[in-house]
Structure formats: structure tokens, C-alpha cells
C-alpha positions as CSV (number, residue, x, y, z in Angstrom):
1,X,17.1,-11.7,-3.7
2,X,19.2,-10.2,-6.3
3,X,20.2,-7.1,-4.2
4,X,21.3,-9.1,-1.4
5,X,23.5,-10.7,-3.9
6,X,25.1,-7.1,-5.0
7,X,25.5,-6.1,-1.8
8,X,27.6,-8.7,-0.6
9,X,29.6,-9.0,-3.6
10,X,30.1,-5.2,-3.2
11,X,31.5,-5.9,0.6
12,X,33.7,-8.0,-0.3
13,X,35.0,-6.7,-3.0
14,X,35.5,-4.1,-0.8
15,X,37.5,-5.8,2.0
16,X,39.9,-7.4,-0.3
17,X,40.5,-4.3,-1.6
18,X,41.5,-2.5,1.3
19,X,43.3,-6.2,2.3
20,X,45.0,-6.0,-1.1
21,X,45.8,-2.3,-0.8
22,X,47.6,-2.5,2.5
23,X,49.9,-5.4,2.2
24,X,50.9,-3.7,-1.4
25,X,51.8,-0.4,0.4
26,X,53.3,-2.5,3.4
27,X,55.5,-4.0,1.1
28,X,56.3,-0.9,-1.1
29,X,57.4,0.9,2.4
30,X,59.6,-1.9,3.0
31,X,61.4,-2.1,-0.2
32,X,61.8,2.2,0.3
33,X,63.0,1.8,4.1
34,X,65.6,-0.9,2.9
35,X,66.7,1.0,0.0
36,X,66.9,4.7,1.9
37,X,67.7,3.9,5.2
38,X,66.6,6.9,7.5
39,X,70.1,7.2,8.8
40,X,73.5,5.9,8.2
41,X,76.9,6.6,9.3
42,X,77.5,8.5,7.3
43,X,74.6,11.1,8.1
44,X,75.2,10.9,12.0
45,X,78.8,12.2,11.3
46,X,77.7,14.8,9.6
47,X,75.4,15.6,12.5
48,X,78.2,15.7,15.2
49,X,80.4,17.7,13.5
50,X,77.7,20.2,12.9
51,X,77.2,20.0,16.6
52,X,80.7,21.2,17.3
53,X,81.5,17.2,18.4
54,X,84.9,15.4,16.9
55,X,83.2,12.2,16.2
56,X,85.2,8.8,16.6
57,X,84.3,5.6,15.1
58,X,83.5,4.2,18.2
59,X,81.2,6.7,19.3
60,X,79.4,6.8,15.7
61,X,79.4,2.8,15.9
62,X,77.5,2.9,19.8
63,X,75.1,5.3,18.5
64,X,74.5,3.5,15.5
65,X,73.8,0.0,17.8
66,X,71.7,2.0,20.3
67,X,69.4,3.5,17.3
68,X,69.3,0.1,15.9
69,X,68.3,-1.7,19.0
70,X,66.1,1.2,19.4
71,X,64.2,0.5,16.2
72,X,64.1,-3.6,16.6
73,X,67.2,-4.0,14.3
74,X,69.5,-7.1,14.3
């Protein structure tokens, strides 16, 4: 009877564990994505004019949006 007992406390201490692990990474990649955004403005100018492009505001600020709307951002 006493193994049985182990066993399940073993499971599920396991499950919370691996419950607890993921919303602590989840969170952790949050707080990284909001901090370093994986592209700003600033980067996508740099982009164009490496790609021989002049880029304009407005054409920075619809590619912006589109990425954005892409990606599920309000």
C-alpha cells in the first residue's frame, strides 16, 4: 500500500512540475519579447537602406502595421 502511495506522489509531483516549469518560462519569454522586441523601426530602416531602398516614414510605418497584424499585435 505504501508504494502505491510513492508512486502517486511521485506523478504528481511530477506534473506540477512540468505545469510550474512552463508557465514560469511562458512568462520569462514574455517579459524578454516585451523588453527586446524582435524588430523596431529602427532596425527595418536599417534593412532598406542596406537593400539599396530610400525608406520613407510611411513606407517603414505600413510595413511596421502589416508585420504587426501579421504577428496578432494591436
Amino acid at each position: 500500500m505504501s508504494t502505491i502511495w510513492v508512486v502517486l506522489i511521485a506523478i504528481v509531483a511530477l506534473i506540477a512540475g512540468i505545469a510550474l516549469g512552463f508557465f514560469i518560462a511562458r512568462k520569462y519569454m514574455m517579459n524578454y519579447l516585451k523588453k527586446n522586441p524582435p524588430i523596431n523601426e529602427q532596425m527595418l530602416r536599417t534593412m532598406m537602406m542596406q537593400m539599396g531602398q530610400k525608406p520613407s516614414q510611411k513606407k517603414i510605418a505600413q510595413m511596421m502595421r502589416a508585420m504587426n497584424n501579421q504577428t496578432g499585435k494591436k
